[in-house]
Biopython code that builds the backbone (N, CA, C, O; Angstrom):
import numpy as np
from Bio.PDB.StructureBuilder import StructureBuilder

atoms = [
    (1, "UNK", "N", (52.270, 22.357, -26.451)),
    (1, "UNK", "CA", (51.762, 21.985, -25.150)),
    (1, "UNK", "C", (51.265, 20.540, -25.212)),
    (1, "UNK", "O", (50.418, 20.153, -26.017)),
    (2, "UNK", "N", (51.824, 19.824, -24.354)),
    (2, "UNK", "CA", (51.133, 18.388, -24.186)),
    (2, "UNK", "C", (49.688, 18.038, -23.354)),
    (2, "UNK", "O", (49.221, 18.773, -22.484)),
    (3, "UNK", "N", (49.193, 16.992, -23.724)),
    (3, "UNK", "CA", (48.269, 16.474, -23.315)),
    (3, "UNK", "C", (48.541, 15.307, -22.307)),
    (3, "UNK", "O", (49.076, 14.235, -22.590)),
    (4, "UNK", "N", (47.968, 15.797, -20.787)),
    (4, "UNK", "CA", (48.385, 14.730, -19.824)),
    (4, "UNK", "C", (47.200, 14.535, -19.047)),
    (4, "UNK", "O", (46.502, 15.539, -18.907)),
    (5, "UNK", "N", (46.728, 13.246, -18.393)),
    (5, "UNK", "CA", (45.741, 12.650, -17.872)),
    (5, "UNK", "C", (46.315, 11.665, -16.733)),
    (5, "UNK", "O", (47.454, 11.225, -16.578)),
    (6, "UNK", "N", (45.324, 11.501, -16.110)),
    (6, "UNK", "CA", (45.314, 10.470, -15.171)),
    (6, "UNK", "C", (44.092, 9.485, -15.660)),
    (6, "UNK", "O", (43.235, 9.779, -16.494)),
    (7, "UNK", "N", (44.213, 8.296, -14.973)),
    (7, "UNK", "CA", (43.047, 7.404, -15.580)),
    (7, "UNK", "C", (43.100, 6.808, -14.871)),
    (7, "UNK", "O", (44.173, 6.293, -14.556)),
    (8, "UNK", "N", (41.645, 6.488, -14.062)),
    (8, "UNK", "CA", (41.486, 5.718, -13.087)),
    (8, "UNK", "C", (40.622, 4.652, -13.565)),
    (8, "UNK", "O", (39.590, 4.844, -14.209)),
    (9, "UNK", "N", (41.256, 3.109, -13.099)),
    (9, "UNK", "CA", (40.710, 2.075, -13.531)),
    (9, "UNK", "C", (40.631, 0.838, -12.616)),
    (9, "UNK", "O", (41.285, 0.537, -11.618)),
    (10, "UNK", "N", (39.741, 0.285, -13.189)),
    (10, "UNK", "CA", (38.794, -0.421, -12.398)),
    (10, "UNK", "C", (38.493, -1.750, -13.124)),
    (10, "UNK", "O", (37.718, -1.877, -14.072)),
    (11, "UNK", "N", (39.327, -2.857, -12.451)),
    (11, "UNK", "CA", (39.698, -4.381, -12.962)),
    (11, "UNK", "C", (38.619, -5.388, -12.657)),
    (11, "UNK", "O", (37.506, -5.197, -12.167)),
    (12, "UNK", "N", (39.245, -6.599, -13.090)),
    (12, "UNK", "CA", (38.647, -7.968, -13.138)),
    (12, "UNK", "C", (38.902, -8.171, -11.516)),
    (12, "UNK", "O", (39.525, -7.245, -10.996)),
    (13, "UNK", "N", (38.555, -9.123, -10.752)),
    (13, "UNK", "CA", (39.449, -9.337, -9.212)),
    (13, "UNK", "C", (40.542, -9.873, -9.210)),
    (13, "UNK", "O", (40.380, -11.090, -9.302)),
    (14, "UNK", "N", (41.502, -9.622, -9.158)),
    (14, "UNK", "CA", (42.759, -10.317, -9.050)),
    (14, "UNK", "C", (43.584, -9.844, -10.162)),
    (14, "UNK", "O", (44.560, -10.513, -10.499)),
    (15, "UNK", "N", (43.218, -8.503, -10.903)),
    (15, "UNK", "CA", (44.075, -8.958, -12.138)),
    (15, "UNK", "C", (44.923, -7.343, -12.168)),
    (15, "UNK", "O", (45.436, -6.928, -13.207)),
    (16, "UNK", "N", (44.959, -6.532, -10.817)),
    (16, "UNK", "CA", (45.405, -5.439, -10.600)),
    (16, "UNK", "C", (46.546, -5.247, -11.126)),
    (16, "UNK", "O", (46.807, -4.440, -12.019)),
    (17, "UNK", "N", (47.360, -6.070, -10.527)),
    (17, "UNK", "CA", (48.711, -6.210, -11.020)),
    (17, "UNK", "C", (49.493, -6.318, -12.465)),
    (17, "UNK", "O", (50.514, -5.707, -12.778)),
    (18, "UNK", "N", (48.675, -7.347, -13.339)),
    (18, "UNK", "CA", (48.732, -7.590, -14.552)),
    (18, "UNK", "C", (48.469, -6.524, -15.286)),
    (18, "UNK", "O", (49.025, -6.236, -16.345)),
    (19, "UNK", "N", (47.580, -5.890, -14.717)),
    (19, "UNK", "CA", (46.701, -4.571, -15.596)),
    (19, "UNK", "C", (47.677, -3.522, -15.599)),
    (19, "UNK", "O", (47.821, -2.888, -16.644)),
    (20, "UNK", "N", (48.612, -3.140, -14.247)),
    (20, "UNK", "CA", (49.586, -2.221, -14.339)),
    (20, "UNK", "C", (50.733, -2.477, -14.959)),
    (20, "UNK", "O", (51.342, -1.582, -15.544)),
    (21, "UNK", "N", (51.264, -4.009, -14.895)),
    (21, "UNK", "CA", (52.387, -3.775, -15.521)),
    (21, "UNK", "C", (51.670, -3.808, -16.911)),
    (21, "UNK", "O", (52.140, -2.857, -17.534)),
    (22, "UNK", "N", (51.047, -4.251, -17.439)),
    (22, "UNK", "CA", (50.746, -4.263, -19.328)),
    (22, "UNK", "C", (50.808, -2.671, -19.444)),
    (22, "UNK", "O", (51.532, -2.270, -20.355)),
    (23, "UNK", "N", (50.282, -1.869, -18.810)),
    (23, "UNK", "CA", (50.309, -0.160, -18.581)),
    (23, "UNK", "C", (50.926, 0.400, -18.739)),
    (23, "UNK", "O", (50.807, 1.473, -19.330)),
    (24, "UNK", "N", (52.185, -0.214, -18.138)),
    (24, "UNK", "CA", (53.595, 0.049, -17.808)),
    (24, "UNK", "C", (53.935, 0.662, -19.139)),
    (24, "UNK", "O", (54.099, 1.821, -19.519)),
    (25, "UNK", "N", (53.983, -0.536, -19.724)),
    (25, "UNK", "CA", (54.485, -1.024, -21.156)),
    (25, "UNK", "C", (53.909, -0.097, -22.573)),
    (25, "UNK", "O", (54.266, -0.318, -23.730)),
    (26, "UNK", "N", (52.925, 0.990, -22.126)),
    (26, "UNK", "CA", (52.582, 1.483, -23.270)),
    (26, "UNK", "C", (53.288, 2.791, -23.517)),
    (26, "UNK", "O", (53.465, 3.573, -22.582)),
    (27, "UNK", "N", (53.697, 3.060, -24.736)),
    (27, "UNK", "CA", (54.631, 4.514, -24.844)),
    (27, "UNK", "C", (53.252, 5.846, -24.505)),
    (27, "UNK", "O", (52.080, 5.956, -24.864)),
    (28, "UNK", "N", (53.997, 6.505, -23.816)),
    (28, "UNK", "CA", (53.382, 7.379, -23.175)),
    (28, "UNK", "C", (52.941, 7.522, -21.797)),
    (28, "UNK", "O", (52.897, 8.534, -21.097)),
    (29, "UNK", "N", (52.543, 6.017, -21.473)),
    (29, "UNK", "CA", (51.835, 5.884, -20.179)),
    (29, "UNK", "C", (53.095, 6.474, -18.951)),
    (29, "UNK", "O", (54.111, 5.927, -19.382)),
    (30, "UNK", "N", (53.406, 7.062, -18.031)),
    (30, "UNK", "CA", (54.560, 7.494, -17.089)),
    (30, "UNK", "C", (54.315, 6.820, -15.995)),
    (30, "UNK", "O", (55.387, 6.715, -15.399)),
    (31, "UNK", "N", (53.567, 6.364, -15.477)),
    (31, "UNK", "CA", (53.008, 6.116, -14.159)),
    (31, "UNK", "C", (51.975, 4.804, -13.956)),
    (31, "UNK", "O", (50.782, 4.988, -14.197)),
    (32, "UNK", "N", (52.248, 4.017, -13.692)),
    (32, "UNK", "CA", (50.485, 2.741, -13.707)),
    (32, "UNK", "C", (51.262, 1.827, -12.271)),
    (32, "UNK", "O", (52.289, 1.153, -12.190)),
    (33, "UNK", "N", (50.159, 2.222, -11.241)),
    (33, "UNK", "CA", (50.278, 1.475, -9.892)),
    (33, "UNK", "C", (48.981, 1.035, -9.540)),
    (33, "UNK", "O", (48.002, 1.684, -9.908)),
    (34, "UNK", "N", (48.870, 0.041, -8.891)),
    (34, "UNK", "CA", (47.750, -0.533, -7.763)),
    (34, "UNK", "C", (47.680, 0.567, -6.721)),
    (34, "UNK", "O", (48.515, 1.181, -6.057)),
    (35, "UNK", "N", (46.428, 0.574, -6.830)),
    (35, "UNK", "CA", (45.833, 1.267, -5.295)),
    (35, "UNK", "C", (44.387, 0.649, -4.385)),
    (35, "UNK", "O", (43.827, -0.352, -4.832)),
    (36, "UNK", "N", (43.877, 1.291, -3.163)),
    (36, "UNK", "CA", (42.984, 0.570, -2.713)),
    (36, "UNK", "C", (41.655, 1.926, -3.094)),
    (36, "UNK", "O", (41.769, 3.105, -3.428)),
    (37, "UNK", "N", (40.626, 1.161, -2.876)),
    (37, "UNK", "CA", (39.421, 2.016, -2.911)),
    (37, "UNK", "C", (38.861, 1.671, -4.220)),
    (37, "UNK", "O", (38.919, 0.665, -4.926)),
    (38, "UNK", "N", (38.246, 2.932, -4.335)),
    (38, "UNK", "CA", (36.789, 2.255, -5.722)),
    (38, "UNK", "C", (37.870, 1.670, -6.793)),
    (38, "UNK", "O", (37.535, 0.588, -7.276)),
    (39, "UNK", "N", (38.923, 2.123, -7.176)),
    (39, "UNK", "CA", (39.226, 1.998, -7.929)),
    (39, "UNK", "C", (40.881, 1.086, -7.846)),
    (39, "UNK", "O", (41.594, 1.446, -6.910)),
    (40, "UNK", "N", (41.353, 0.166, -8.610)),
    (40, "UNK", "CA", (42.377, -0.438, -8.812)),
    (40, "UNK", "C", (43.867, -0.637, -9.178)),
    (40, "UNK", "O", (44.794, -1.362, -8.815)),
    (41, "UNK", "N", (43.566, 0.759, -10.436)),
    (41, "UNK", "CA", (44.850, 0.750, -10.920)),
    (41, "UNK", "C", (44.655, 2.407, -11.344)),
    (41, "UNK", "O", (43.633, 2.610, -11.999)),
    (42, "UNK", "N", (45.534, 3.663, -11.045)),
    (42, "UNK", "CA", (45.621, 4.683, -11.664)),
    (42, "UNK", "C", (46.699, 4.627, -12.139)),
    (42, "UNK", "O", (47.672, 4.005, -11.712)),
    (43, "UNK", "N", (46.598, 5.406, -13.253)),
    (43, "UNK", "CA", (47.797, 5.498, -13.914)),
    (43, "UNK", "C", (47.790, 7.088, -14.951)),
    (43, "UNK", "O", (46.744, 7.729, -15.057)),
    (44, "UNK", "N", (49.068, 7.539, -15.630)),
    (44, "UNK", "CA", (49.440, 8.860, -15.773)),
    (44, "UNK", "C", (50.222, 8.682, -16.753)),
    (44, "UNK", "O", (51.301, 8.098, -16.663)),
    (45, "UNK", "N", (49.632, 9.295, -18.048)),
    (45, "UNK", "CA", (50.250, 9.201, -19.496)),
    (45, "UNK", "C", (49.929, 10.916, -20.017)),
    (45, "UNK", "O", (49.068, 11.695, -19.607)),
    (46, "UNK", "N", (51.048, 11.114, -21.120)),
    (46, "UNK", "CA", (50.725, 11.955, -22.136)),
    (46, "UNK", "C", (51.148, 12.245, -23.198)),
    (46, "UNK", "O", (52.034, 11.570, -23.722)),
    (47, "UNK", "N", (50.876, 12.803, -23.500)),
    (47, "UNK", "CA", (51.049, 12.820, -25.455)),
    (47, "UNK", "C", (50.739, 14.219, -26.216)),
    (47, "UNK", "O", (49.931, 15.036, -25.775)),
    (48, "UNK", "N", (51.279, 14.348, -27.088)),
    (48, "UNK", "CA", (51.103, 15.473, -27.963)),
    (48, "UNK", "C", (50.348, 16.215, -28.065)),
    (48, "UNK", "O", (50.678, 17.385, -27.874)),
    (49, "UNK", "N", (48.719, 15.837, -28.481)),
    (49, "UNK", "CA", (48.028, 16.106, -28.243)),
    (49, "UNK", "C", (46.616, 15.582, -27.895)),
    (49, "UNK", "O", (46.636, 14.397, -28.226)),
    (50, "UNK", "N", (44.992, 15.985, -27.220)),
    (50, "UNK", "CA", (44.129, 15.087, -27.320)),
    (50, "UNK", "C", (44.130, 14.242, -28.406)),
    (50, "UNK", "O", (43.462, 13.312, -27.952)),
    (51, "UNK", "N", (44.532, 13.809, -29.954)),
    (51, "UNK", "CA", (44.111, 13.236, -30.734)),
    (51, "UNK", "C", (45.198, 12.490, -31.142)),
    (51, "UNK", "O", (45.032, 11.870, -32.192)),
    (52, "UNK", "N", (46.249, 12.387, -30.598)),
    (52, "UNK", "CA", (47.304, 11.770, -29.650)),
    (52, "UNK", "C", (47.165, 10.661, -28.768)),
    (52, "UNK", "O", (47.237, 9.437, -28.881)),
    (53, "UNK", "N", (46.848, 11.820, -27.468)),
    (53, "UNK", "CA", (46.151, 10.678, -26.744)),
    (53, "UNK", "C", (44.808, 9.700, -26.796)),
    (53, "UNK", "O", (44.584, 8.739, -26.059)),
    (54, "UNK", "N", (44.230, 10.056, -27.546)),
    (54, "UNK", "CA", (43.111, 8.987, -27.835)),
    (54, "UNK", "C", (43.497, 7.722, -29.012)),
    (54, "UNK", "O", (43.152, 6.544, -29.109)),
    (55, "UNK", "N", (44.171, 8.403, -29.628)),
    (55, "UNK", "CA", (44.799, 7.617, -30.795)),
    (55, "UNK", "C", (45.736, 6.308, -30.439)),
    (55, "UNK", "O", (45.478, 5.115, -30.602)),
    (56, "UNK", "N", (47.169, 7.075, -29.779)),
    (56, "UNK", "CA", (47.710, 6.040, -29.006)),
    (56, "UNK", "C", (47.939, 5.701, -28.000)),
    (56, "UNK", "O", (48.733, 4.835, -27.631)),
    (57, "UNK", "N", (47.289, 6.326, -27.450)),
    (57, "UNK", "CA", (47.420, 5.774, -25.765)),
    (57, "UNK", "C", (46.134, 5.519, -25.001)),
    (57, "UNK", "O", (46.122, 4.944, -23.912)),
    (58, "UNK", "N", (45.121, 5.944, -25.583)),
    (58, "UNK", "CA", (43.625, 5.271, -24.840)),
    (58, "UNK", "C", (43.045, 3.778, -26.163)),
    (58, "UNK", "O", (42.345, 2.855, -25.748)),
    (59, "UNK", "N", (43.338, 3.821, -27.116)),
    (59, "UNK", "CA", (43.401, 2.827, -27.927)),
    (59, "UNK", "C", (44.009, 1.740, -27.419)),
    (59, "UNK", "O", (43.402, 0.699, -27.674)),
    (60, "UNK", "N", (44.811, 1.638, -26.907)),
    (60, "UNK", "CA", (45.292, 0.065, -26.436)),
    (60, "UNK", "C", (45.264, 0.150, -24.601)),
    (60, "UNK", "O", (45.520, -0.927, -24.063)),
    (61, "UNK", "N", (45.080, 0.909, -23.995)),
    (61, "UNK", "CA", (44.777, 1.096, -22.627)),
    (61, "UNK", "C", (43.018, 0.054, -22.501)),
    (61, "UNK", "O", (42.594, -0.709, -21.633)),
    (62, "UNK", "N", (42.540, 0.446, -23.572)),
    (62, "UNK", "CA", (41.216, -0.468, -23.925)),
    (62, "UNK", "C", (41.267, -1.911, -24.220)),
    (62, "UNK", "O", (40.447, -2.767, -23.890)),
    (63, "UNK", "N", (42.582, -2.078, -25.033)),
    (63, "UNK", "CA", (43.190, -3.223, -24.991)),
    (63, "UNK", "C", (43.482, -4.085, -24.462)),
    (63, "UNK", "O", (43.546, -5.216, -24.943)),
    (64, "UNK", "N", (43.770, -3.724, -23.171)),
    (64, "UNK", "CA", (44.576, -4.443, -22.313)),
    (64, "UNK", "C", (43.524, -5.333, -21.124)),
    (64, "UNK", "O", (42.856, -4.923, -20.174)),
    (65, "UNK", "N", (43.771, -6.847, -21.746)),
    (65, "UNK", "CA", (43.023, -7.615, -21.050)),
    (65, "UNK", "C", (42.504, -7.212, -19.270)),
    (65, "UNK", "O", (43.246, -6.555, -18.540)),
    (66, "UNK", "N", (41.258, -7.695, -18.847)),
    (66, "UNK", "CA", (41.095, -7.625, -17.270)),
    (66, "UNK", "C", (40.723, -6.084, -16.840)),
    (66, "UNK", "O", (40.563, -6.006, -15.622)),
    (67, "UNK", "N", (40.505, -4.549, -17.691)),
    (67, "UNK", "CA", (40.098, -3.755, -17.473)),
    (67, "UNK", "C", (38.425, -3.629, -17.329)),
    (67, "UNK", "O", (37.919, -3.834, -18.432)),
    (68, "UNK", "N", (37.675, -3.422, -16.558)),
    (68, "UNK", "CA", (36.137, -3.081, -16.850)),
    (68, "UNK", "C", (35.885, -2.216, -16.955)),
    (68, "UNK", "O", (35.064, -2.028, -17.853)),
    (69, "UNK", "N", (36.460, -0.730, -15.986)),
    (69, "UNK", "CA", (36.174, 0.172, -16.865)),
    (69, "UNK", "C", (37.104, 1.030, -16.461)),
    (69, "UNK", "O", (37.878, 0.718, -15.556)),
    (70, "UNK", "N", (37.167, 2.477, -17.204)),
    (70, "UNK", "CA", (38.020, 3.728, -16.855)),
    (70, "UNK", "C", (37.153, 4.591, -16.704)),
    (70, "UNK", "O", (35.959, 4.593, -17.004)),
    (71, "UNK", "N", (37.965, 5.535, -16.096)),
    (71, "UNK", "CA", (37.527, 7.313, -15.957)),
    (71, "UNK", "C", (38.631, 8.019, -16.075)),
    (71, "UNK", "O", (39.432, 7.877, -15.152)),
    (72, "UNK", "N", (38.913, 8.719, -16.903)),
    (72, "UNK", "CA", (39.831, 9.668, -17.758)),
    (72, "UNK", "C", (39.548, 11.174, -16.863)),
    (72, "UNK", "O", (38.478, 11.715, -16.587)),
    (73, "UNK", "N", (40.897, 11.568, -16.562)),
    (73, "UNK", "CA", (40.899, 12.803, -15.614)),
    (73, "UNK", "C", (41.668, 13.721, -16.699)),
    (73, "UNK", "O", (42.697, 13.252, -17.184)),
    (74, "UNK", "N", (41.386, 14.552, -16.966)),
    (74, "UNK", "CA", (42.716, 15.590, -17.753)),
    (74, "UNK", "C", (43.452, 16.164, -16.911)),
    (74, "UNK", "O", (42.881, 16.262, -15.825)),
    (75, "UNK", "N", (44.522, 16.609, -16.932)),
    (75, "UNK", "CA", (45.466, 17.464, -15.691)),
    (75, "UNK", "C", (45.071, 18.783, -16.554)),
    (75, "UNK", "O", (45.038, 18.961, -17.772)),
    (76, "UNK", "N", (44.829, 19.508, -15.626)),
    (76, "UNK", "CA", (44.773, 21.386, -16.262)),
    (76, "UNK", "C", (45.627, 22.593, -15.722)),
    (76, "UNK", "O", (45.401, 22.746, -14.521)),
    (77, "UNK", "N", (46.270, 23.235, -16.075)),
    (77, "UNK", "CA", (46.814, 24.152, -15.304)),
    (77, "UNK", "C", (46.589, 25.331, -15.273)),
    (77, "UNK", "O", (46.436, 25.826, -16.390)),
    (78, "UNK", "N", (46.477, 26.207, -14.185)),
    (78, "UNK", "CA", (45.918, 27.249, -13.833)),
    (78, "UNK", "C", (46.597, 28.130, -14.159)),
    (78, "UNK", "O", (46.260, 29.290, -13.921)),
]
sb = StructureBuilder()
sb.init_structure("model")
sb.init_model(0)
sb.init_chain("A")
sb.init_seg("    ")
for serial, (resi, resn, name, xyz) in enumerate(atoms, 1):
    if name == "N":
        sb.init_residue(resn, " ", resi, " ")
    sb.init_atom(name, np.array(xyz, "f"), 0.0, 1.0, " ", f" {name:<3s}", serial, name[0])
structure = sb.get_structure()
């Protein structure tokens, strides 16, 4: 069973764009768009498992210049 999240993030001003495509670019990530409201850029990755996803895919999501902060959603299924 995989590990999948959403992550909502929240940029520098102006740097929405930059922030999604670098997003783009990370293995795992499926999804990284601009949006309006509190938040800037969501985006939708997953991986093997939590220790997976923290390993390689929230490790350089931290990386990536012009982020201030995230909020990590898990997807769950009923």
């Amino acid at each position: 069973m995989s590990i999948q999240a959403y992550i909502l993030i929240q940029t520098d001003i102006g740097k929405a764009a930059s922030v999604a495509t670098a997003l783009s670019a990370i293995s795992g990530v499926t999804l990284a768009e601009g949006v309006t409201g509190p938040y800037d850029v969501i985006m939708r990755a997953e991986a093997a498992s939590m220790e997976d996803f923290g390993r390689i895919i929230l490790s350089k999501v931290q990386a990536v210049p012009g982020i201030t902060r995230t909020l990590t959603c898990p997807v769950t299924s009923m």
